[in-house]
N, C-alpha and C positions, 0 to 999 in steps of 0.2 A: 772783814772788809771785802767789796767788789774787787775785783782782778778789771783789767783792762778789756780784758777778752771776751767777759761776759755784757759789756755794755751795747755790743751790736746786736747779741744775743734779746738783752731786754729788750733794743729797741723796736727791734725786727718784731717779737712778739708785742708789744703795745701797739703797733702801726699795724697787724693782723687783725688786733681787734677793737681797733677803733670805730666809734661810731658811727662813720661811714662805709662801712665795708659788709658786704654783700654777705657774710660768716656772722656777723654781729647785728643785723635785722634782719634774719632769718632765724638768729637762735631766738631773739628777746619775742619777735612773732608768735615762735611756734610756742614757744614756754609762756606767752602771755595769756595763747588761746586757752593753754592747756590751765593754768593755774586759775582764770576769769571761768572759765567752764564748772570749776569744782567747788572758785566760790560761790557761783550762782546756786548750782544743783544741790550745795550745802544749806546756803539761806530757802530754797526752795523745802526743801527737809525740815528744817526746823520750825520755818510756818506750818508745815502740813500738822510735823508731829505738836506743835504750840496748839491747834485748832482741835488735833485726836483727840490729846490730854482734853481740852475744854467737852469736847463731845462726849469723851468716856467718863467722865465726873458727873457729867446729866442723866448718865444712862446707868452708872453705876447709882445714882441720888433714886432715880427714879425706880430702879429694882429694891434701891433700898426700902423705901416707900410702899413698893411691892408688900414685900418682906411683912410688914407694918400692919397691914389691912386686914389681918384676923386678931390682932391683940386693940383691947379700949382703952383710949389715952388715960393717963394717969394713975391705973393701974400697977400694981406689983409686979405683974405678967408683961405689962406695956413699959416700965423701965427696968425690965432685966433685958427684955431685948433690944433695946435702945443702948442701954452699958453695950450690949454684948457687940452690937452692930459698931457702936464706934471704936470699941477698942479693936476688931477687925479691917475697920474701912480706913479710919482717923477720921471720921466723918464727926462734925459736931449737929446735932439732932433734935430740934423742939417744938414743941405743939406749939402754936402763936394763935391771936384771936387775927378777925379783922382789923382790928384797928390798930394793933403790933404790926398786920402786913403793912397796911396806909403807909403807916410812919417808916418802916423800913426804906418801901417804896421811894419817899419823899428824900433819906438819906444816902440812900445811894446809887449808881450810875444802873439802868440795867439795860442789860447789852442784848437781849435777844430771848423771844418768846417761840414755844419749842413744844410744838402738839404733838404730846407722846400718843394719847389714842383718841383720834379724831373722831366726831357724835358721837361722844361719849359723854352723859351731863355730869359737870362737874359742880358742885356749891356753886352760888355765885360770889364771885371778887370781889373787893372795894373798886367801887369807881376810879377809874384813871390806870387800874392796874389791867383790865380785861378779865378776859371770861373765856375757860379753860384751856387748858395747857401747864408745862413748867416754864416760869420765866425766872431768865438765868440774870444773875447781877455781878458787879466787879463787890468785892467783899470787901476786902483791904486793897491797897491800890499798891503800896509798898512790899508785900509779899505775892504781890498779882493772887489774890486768893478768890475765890469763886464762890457764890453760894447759889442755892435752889429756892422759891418758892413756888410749892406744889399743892396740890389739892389732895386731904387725904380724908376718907370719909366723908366726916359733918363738919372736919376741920380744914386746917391748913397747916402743912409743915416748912419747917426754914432749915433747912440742910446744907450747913457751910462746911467747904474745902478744906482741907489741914495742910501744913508747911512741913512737917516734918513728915520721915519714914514712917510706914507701917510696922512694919521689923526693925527697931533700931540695931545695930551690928557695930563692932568695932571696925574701925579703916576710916581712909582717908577723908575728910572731908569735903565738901560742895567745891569749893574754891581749886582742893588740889584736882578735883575729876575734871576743873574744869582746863587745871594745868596741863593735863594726862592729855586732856583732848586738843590743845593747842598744840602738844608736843606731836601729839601722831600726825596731825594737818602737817605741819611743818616738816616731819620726816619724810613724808609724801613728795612734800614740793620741793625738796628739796632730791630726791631722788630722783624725779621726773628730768628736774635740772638738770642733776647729773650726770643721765643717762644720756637727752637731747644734747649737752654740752659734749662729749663723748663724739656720738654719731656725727653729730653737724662738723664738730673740727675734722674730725676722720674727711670728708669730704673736702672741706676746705683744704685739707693740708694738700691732698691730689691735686686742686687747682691750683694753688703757689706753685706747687711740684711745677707742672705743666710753664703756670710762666712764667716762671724763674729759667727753663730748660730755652722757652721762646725767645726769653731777651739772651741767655749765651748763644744762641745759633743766630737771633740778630747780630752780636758782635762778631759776628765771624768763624765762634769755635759751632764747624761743622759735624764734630765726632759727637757731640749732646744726641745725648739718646734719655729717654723716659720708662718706666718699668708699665707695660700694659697688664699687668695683672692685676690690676685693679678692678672695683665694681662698675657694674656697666651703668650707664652709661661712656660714663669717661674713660673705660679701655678703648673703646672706638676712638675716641678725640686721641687717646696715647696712640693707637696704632696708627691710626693721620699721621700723627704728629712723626713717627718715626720711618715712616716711609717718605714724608717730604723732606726730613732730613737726611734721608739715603738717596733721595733722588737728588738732593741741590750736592750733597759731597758729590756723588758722581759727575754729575754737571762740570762742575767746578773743578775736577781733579781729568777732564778727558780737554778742559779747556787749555789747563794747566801743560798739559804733554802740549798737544795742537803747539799754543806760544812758544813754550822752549825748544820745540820741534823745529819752528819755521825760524825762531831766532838761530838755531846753531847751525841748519842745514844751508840758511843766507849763508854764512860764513866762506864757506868751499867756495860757491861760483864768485861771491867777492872777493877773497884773496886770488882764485886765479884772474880775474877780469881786472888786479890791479895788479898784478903780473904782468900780465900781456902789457897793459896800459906802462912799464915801464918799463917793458922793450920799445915799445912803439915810441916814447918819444926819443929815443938815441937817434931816432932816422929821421931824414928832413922831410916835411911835409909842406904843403901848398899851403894856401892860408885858409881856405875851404876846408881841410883834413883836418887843418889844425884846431878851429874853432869846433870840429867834433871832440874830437880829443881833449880839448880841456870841456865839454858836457859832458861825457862818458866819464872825467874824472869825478866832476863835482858829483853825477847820480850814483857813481859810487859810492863817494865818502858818504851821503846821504843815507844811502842803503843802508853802511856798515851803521850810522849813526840810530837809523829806526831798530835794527837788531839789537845795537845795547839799549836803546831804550826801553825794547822791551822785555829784556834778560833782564834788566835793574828795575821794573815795575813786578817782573814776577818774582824776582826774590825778596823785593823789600813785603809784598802782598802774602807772601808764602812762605818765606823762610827768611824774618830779619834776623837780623844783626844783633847779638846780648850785647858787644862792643858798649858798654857805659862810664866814660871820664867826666873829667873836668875839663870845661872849654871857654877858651876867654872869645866868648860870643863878637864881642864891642872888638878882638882885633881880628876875628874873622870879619866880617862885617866891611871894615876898614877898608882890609888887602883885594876883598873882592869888586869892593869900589875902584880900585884901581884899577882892576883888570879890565872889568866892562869900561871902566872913562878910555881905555886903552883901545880895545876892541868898537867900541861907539866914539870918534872923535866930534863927530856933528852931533850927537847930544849935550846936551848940560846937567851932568847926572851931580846931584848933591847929596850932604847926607846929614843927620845929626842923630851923635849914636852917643849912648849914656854907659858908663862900666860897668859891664854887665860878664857876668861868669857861670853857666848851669850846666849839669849835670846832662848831657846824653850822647848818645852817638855823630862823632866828628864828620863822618861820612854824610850820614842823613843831614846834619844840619848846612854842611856848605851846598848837598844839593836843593835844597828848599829854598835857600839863597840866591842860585847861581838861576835858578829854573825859572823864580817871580821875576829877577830883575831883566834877565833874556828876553821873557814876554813883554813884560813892560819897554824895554827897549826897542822890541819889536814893534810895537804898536805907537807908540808915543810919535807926537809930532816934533818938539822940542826939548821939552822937559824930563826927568824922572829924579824924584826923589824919595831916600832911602832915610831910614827912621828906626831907631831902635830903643826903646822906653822900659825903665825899671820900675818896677810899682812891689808893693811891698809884700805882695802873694804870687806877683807874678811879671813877668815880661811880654811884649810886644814886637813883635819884627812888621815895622809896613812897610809896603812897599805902592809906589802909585806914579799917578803919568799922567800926560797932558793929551791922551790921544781921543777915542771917541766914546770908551768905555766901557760898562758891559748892563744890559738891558736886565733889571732885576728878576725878570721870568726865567732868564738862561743863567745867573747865576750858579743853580747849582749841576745842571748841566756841563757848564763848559768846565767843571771840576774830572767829570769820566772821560774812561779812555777814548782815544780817536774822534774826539769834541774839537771842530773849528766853526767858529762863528759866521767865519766871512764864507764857507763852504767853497771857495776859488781853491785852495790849496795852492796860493800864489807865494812863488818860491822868494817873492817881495817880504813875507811875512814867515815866511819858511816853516819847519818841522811837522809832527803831525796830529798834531792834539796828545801828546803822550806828557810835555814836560808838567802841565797843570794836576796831570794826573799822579804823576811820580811824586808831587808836593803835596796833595792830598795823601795819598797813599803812607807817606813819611811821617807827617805830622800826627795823623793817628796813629802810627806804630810806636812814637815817643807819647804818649798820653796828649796830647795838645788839640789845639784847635784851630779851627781856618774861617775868617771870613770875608766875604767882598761887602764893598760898600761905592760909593761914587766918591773922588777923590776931589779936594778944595781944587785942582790944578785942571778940575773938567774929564780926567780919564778915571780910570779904573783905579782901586784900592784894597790892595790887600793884605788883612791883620794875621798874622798868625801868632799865639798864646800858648806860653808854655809857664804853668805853673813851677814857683821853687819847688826842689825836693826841702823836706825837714830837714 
């Protein structure tokens, strides 16, 4: 029996070479040329040699004939060498009148007259037959056998074709030579096949190579590397391929410092500047000082806020979390409702959540929560409501709002980092395009999905999808 293991195995190889693929009409191509080439050049052979045969049986009739022209018909001398001739040619050999020619003539097909030596007078023919030469006729029509009618002296000769060997010998018969020769065709093509099939996957297999390497560096794993020691062409495409994958890690990993750089060096001037900030309020100030003093706190807290923000988009992006339990989704969901109905008093945030329980990291999933419904609140004029659906492969988190929405062009836009729509950066709407970001970033690091749509309520909508585990 099949093992479980080997079924991706088949499958991957049946969808390699399925009829559509670029591996599989290039072999049946090149092996059709090849195999259509040999049966032509074959049937071209076998006319030629069908037509020899015909031509060397006239030529061989006609020496026979030769042969003939010192001995006188009917003679003792003229049938020993007539035996002697057929039992060397297999030729069957007989003097005939004109009027045996006629009647021949009249009995059977003839296919072509054939001036062995031109003004040369020959007797004359029966009428309808012509006047000299050998004219060649179909003899039997079921053994394709062949005869001659020729001019010889004062007569005429009828020199018909034989079926059988000159030498009979023991071994195989007609039928098996003709086995023999089916089998060697067939060895051939079957070689050819083999060989091309050989060659052609050899190359296909370097191109899977390649983009099977292309979609892992799509997904993210920047360390895919490819073997350029392949045949050229495609070691050029492999050494591409692995220098823009040296250049995008590098990229990616001097970005990496840069972030966590500016995130942790914030840190210092914002813990001392909320230091000072609370010395400074122990003392009395004017009411001009004061209204500095409370901005100087909130661009603080702000600061500190873009800092973790972007310390938790580079580790969830760069270094998540294995962290994987069981989480009763429906009473997170819940609690978090509360807290925005708490935090948002002038919204009307609703909800209708189904019991739902899946498998992943507790962290990521209350920020995915916390991040939509924030925006959503952010943006909404009145309304927001929360949605949580169990379906029987998978679950739903939506989230949506009555505000102005999001233009299907910027959709996938306002998902990257440092993406604000309104571009005011109006602290009415606050943060700085990072939370959207940290939600996508999440939801793919649990296998899921994200998408926006336009919400029944006139604002924005958005699904995020997390398939059950088994």
């Amino acid at each position: 029996m099949l093992s479980n293991d080997m079924f991706p195995e088949l499958k991957k190889f049946i969808s390699e070479n399925s009829p559509n693929t670029l591996f599989f009409k290039l072999y049946i191509s090149v092996t059709a040329v090849i195999i259509g080439s040999i049966v032509l050049v074959s049937i071209s052979m076998d006319y030629y040699y069908e037509n020899l045969d015909d031509i060397t049986f006239v030529h061989d009739a006609s020496f026979a004939a030769k042969l003939l022209d010192d001995f006188v018909e009917d003679t003792e001398r003229w049938n020993m060498e007539v035996d002697l001739l057929s039992r060397f040619t297999g030729f069957t050999i007989e003097n005939i009148s004109m009027k045996q020619a006629l009647l021949y003539h009249q009995q059977h097909e003839l296919l072509e007259v054939v001036d062995i030596e031109p003004n040369k007078k020959y007797p004359p023919l029966p009428a309808g037959i012509g006047k000299w030469g050998v004219f060649v006729y179909r003899h039997d029509e079921g053994n394709d056998l062949l005869a001659v009618i020729l001019p010889h002296n004062d007569g005429l000769l009828l020199i018909i074709d034989s079926s059988e060997a000159m030498y009979p010998i023991d071994g195989p018969e007609d039928w098996e030579d003709d086995y023999a020769e089916l089998f060697l065709l067939g060895f051939i093509f079957l070689s050819i096949a083999l060989v091309l099939y050989l060659t052609v996957r050899n190359i296909s297999n370097h191109v899977y190579r390649l983009s099977a390497a292309s979609l892992a560096l799509a997904k993210g794993d920047l360390d895919t590397r490819v073997n350029d020691k392949i045949p050229a062409p495609l070691d050029q495409m492999a050494a591409s391929f692995n220098k823009m994958a040296e250049s995008l890690q590098h990229s990616q990993h001097q970005q990496r410092v840069m972030a966590n750089a500016i995130a942790h060096e914030l840190r210092t001037p914002l813990t001392r500047i909320q230091l000072v900030m609370g010395l400074l309020s122990d003392e009395e100030h004017s009411e001009y000082t004061t209204e500095l003093h409370r901005d100087l706190s909130r661009y603080s807290v702000e600061m500190e806020a873009l800092a973790n923000d972007i310390l938790m988009l580079q580790t969830i992006e760069h270094n998540p979390s294995s962290i994987n339990k069981t989480i009763d989704l429906s009473g997170l969901m819940t609690s978090r409702e509360t807290e925005f109905k708490r935090q948002y008093p002038h919204l009307c945030i609703t909800s209708s959540v189904d019991l739902v329980s899946v498998d992943g990291n507790p962290r990521y999933l209350q920020l995915i929560i916390d991040n939509l419904v924030k925006n959503a609140c952010l943006y909404a004029d009145s309304r927001v409501k929360l949605t949580l659906k169990k379906h029987a492969a998978y679950c739903c988190i939506i989230v949506e709002d009555d505000g102005d929405g999001i233009c299907p062009l910027q959709r996938e836009q306002v998902l990257d980092a440092f993406t604000r729509l309104d571009n005011s950066r109006s602290r009415q709407t606050g943060g700085f395009g990072l939370g959207l970001a940290i939600v996508n970033t999440a939801v793919k690091s649990m296998k899921g999905e994200i998408e926006i749509k336009t919400s029944e309520l006139g604002g924005a909508l958005f699904v995020v999808t997390f398939k059950h585990s088994n």
